[in-house]
C-alpha positions as CSV (number, residue, x, y, z in Angstrom):
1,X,7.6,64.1,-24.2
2,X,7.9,61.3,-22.0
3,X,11.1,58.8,-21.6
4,X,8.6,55.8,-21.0
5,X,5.3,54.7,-22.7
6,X,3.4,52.2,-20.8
7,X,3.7,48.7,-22.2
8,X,-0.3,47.8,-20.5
9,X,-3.1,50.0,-22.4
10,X,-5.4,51.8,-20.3
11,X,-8.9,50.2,-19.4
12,X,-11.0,49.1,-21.7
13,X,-8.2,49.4,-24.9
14,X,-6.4,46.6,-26.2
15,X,-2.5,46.4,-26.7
16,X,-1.2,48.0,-29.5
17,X,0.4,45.6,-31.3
18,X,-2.9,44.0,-31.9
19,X,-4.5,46.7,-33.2
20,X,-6.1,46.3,-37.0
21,X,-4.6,48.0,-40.1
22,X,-7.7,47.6,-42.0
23,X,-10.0,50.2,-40.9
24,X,-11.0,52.7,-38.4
25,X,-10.6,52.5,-34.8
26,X,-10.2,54.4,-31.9
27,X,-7.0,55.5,-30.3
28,X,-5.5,56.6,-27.4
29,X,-2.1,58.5,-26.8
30,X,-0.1,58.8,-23.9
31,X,-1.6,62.1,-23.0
32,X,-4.9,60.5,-22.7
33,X,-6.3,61.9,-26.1
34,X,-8.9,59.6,-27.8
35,X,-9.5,59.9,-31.6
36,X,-10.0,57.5,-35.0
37,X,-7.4,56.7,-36.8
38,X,-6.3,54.5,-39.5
39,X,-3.0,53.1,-41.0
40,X,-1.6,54.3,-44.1
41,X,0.8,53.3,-46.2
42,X,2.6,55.0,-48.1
43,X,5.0,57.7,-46.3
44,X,8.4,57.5,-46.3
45,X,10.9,57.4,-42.9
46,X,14.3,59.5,-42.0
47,X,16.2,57.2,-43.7
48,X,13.9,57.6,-47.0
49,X,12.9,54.0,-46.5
50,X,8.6,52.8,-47.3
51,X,6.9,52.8,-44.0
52,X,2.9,53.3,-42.8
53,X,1.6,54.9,-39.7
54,X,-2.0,56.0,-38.2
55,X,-3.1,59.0,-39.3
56,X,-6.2,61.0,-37.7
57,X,-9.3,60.7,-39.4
58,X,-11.0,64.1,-38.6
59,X,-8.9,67.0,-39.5
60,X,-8.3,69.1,-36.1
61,X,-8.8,65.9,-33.8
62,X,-6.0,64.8,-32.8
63,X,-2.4,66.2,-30.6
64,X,-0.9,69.3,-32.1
65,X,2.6,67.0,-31.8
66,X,1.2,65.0,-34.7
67,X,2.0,66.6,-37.7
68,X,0.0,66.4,-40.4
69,X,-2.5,64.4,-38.2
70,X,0.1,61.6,-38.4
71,X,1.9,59.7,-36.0
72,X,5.6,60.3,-36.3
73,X,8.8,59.3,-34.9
74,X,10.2,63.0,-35.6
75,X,8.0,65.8,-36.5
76,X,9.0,68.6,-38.3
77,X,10.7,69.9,-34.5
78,X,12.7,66.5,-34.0
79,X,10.2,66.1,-31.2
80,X,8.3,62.9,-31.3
81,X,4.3,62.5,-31.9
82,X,2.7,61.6,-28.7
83,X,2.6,57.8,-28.9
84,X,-0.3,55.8,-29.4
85,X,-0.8,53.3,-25.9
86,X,-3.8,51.8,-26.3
87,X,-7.2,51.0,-29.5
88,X,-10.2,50.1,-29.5
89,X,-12.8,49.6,-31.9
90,X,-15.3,52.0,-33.1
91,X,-18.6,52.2,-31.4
């Protein structure tokens, strides 16, 4: 994995910490992967605290690093998912 995410989304994709919690949109990961996804509530971090994160909507479609089809800080390697730099809404 990378030691830096770009902070600018790619072309056309909006910054991530606008993106909407309420329904499907389209990703993109550092890799350059493009998928929908949504956020969900509900999972639990290392530290056994309540926390959400975007999971994949179609099973198979989306980085093998994201276990589960979820996004994750540490997957069940220690390894990071690949991190989500850029959405955009569904066409």
């Amino acid at each position: 994995m990378v030691d830096t995410v770009p902070k600018i989304p790619p072309s056309g994709f909006k910054p991530m910490a606008d993106a909407p919690t309420d329904r499907v949109i389209l990703l993109q990961v550092w890799s350059g992967k493009t998928f929908p996804v949504k956020w969900q509530d509900g999972f639990l971090d290392s530290d056994e605290c309540a926390c959400g994160g975007w999971v994949a909507q179609e099973e198979g479609n989306h980085p093998p690093c994201w276990d589960d089809g979820a996004c994750w800080e540490s997957n069940s390697d220690g390894m990071p998912s690949d991190p989500p730099i850029g959405w955009k809404e569904m066409a």
